[in-house]
N, C-alpha and C positions, 0 to 999 in steps of 0.2 A: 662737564663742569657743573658743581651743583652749587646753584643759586641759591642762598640764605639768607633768611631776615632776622636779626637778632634784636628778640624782644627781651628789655632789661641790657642792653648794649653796654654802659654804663656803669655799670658795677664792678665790684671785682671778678665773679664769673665770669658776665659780656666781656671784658675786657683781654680777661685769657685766655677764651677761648676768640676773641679778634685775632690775637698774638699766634694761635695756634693755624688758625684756618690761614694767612699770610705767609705761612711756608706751606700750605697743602696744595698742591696744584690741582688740584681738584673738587677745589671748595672755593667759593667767592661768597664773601659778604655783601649784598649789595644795599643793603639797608639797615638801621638801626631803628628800634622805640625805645625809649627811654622820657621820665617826666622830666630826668635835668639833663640841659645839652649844654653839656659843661668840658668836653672831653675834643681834643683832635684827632677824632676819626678819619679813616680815607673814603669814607659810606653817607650820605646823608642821615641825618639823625629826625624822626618825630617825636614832638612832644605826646603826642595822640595817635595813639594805632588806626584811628580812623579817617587819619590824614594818609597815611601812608599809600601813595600809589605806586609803588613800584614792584615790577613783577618778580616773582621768585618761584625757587621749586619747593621751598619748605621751611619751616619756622623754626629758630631753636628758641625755646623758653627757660631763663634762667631770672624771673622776678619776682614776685611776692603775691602772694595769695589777694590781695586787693586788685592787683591787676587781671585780674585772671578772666572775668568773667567777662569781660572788653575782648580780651585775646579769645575766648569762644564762639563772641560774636563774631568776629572777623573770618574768624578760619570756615563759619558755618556758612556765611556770607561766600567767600573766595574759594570754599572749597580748599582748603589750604592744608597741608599737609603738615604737623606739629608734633615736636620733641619738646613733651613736657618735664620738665625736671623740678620745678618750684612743691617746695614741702607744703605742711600744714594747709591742705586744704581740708576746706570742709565738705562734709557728708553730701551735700547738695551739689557742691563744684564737680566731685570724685562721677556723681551720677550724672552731669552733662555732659564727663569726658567721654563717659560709655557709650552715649547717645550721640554724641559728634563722630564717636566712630564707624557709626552704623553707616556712615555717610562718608567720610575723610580718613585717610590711613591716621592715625595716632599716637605713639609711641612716648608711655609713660613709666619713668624709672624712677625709684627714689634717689637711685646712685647711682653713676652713671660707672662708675670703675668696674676694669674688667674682671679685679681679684674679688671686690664683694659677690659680682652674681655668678663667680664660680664659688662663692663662700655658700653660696645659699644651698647649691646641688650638696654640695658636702654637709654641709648641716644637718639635713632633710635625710641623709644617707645614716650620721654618726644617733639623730635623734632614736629614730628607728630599733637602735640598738640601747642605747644608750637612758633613752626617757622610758623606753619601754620597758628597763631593768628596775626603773624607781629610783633614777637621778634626777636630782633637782635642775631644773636651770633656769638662768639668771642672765640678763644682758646690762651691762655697762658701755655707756657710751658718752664718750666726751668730746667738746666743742669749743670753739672760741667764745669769750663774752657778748660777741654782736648776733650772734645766734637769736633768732626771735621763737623756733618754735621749740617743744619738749614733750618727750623724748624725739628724737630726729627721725624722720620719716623712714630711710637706713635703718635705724632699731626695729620700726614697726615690721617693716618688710620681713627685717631677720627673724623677728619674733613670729610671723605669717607661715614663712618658711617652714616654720619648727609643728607650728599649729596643724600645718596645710596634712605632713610627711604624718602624723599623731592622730587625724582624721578629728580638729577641729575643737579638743579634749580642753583644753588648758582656757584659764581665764588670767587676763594680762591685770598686773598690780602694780601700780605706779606710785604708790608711796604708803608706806607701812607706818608710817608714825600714827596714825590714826586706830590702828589698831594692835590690843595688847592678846595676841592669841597666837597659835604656833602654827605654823606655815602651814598652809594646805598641798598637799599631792598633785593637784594640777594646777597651782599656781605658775605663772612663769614670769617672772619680776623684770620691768624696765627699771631702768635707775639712769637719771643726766647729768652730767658735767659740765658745769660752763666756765672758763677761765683762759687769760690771756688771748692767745693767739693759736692755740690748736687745730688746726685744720682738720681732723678727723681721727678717731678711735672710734672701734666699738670691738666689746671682748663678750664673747658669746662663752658662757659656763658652765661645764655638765657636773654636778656636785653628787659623788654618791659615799657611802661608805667607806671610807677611809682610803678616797681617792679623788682628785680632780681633774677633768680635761679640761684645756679653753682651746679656743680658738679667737684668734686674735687679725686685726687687720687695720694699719695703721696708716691714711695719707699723710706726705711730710706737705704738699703743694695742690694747691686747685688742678695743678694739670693733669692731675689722671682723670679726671672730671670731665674738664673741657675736652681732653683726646678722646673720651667715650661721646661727647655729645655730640663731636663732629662726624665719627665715623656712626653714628645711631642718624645725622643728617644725612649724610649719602644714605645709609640704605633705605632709610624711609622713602626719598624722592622717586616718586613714580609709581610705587605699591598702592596697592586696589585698598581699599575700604577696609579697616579691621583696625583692634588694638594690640600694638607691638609691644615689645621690652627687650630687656638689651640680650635677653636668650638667644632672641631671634637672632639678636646684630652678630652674637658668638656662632651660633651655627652656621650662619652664611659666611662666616671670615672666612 
């Protein structure tokens, strides 16, 4: 049975993936943080992660970039072993995670679903051929209104992917209104969407000469999310020191 602490408990994440780990027999919640305890959990709730004494095997992280550097403290502290998932962090957070791992297993995804980070091996595969022919590519990605960060951590990743396979070639361009000149050869365009209630798009573009591929991948519900963050919690718990991702969680299934 693996022992969970769910920081951001509270939210609509926390909350689905509460719902999800309640039928896993092999996951228990036994804690929540969260700043509103506003919600009837079956787990005690802290207002402050630094309250929080109760033992676990591993953290899921599903809250916002302000909380974050509280939750580093902690795990650096308890030795604690964390599935980070919260976007938009910044360049200094990204560098304590590296650092925490030196020390704590850590396991940091943008997306936690299992058909993006097989989107990403095939990306990496189609760029290969595909960018190296002198296709342009373009990602689109769209999000609900409550979305706070832009482009979605998922685009960057996917845009990383393409960069990683191209050996690092392409500069990312995030809004073209600023400029009146015609597209560069290693551009590779982010573009956001934010409206209603979409839970997740991103359509990755290969543009060449009088032809188009996409690749497309659409959440209808948070729970592909949560099923990846729970099963990314079992396999973290008890893993030696290093930074994971959810490749890892796919090659051990």
């Amino acid at each position: 049975m693996t022992k969970v602490i769910m920081h951001g408990c509270n939210g609509a994440m926390g909350q689905t993936i509460t719902k999800i780990a309640n039928d896993d027999e092999d996951v228990e919640i036994v804690a929540g943080i969260d700043i509103v305890d506003n919600r009837d959990n079956v787990y005690p709730v802290f207002t402050s992660i630094k309250d929080c004494n109760v033992e676990a095997d591993v953290i899921i992280d599903f809250c916002s970039a302000k909380a974050m550097d509280a939750l580093l403290d902690f795990c650096e502290e308890k030795k604690m072993p964390v599935v980070v998932c919260t976007t938009g962090l910044s360049q200094e957070q990204l560098e304590r995670i590296k650092k925490l791992s030196k020390s704590v297993a850590v396991l940091k995804s943008a997306n936690m679903s299992l058909g993006i980070n097989t989107l990403f091996k095939l990306l990496q595969d189609a760029a290969k051929v595909l960018a190296t022919a002198g296709y342009d590519v373009e990602i689109v990605e769209k999000h609900h209104n409550q979305k706070l960060d832009a482009p979605s951590g998922t685009a960057l990743a996917l845009a990383d992917s393409i960069n990683e396979a191209m050996d690092n070639q392409y500069e990312y361009i995030y809004d073209r209104s600023q400029k009146r000149e015609k597209r560069g050869k290693k551009e590779l365009g982010l573009s956001a969407v934010r409206g209603g209630t979409i839970v997740g798009e991103h359509e990755v573009i290969f543009a060449g000469i009088d032809e188009v591929i996409e690749f497309k991948h659409t959440a209808y519900s948070k729970a592909v999310f949560a099923k990846g963050s729970v099963s990314a919690a079992k396999f973290l718990a008890g893993k030696p020191a290093g930074l994971y991702d959810m490749r890892d969680v796919i090659a051990e299934a």
